[in-house]
Structures are given as C-alpha cells and as structure tokens.
Phi, psi and omega in degrees: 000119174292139171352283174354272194312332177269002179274308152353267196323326195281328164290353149286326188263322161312304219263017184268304179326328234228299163312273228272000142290346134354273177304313168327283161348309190266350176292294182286326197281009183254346177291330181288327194274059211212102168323111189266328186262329175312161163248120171258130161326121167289357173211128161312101179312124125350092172278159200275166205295116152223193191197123172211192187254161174237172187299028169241007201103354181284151174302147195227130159216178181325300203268016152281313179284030195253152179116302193218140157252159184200176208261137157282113101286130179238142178192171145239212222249019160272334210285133185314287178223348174304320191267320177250017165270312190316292193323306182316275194317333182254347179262019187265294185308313195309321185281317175298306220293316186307312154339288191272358171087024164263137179324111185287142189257165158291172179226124191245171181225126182231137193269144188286324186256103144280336198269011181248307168320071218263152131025269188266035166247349163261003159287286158002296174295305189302335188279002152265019174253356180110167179299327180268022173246161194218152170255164183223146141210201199132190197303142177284311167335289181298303171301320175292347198275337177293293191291339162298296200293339191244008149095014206258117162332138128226126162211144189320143168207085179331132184234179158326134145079014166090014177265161160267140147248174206239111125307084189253128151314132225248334183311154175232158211235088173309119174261123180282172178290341172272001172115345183248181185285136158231347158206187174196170201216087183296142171270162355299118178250154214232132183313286190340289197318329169276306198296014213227317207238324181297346188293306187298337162302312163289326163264040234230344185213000000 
C-alpha cells in the first residue's frame, strides 16, 4: 500500500469512526428527548369547531387555542380538592418552566359547572393560581362538543339540601399551536413530571 492509499485508507476509518459516534450521539439524545409521563396521541386530534366565554366574557373557540400551545384541565370552582391542588401543580410548573427560559404553554380552567360557573365567578377563582391560568365556561351543549373529542368524563352527582357535585375527569389535555389534541397528562399529577415532558413536548414538531 502506498503512501496515498493509506492516507485514503486512514481517512476513511477516521470518518467511519466519527459517523458512528455521531449516531450514537443521536441515539441517546433522542432516547432522552422522549416524554416520559405524557401519553402522546398518535396522531393530533383536530378539535371541532365551538363556541364558550372565556373569564372576561369573550368568545373562547377552536382558534383561540391557535398559536400557542396549551394545557385543558376541566373542573369547577366548587371542587373540594382535585380541581384546586391540579390548578396549583400546573401553575407551579409554568413558573419553573418561566425560570429556566423555556417556553411556557397557556393554561385554561374549562368548567364543568356552567351552571354555577358564570364568566365572573370563574374569573374571580383562577385569579387565585396566578395571571396565567384563565377560565372557560358556557353552554353544556358547547362544552360536550369539547369534552367528547378530548375523551373527558363529566357528570352531575347530587349531594344534601338540593346541591350538587361535578364528577370529572382528572386528565389535563396538551393542545398543540395548531389547535389539536396531541397529548394528556393522566392523574395523579406531578410538578416534575410536567416541567420534564412539557419542553419536549412543545418541541416535538
């Protein structure tokens, strides 16, 4: 083998060397980048077309969640404790996620209870979790066409004296900028776990 060739040869085995730390490389940081607590959709749902208030009265529809992504959690502002330890936990993450200079999603409270929940008795409640969490509420009509498409439970449960309580689902619903379902965050939930999976999530497309 002549000079050349073995100089060839020695550049060849560097850039063999050199590719497959590479793919290694690339290997692990996508094992790493991998959302451990979310359940990712395999395909994003499209949510359908509706129409609610959101707490200041505005109309809140599909093209409201456009743009920006963001978290659903439905509950309302009677619930004893599932509805204001989540709301706590997510607005906790939001604030570390804030911290460390990473993107943050909106966050909505979308009620369950309309018929106790008006515009300003869920404003009134969210504004004790901080300025970035916002309320929904509206038409039972309107709110199933929501809660149908993202797999989420609710039903009236009669309690003493003619009150009521809400039966709900505990999930919280990643909404992607284009509007669709792309993931959930099954209860019990956990600060970590979201400041863990949402960056990846959100960075995800």
């Amino acid at each position: 083998m002549n000079a050349t060739s073995k100089i060839l040869a020695g550049i060849l085995v560097l850039t063999a060397f050199v590719g497959g730390i590479a793919f290694m490389y690339q290997g692990l940081r996508g094992a790493r980048m991998q959302p451990s607590f979310a359940t990712v959709w395999p395909t994003p749902r499209p949510l359908p077309e509706f129409s609610l208030k959101d707490d200041s009265g505005a109309e809140f529809n599909r093209a409201s969640l456009e743009g920006r992504w963001s978290l659903l959690f439905f509950g309302f502002t009677h619930c004893p404790d599932i509805c204001p330890v989540t709301l706590q936990q997510l607005a906790i993450a939001n604030t570390r996620l804030k911290e460390s200079g990473k993107t943050t999603p909106n966050i909505f409270l979308v009620s369950v209870d309309p018929e106790r929940d008006t515009p300003e008795v869920i404003a009134q409640y969210v504004s004790h979790f901080g300025s970035e969490i916002h309320g929904v509420t509206g038409d039972i009509a309107e709110l199933t066409k929501l809660t149908s498409t993202g797999g989420i439970f609710f039903e009236k449960s009669p309690l003493r004296d003619q009150e009521y309580s809400v039966d709900h689902s505990a999930a919280v619903l990643v909404i992607n900028d284009d509007g669709a379902i792309h993931a959930s965050f099954g209860a019990p939930h956990d600060v970590d776990n979201l400041v863990h999976d949402l960056p990846i999530l959100m960075g995800s497309r």
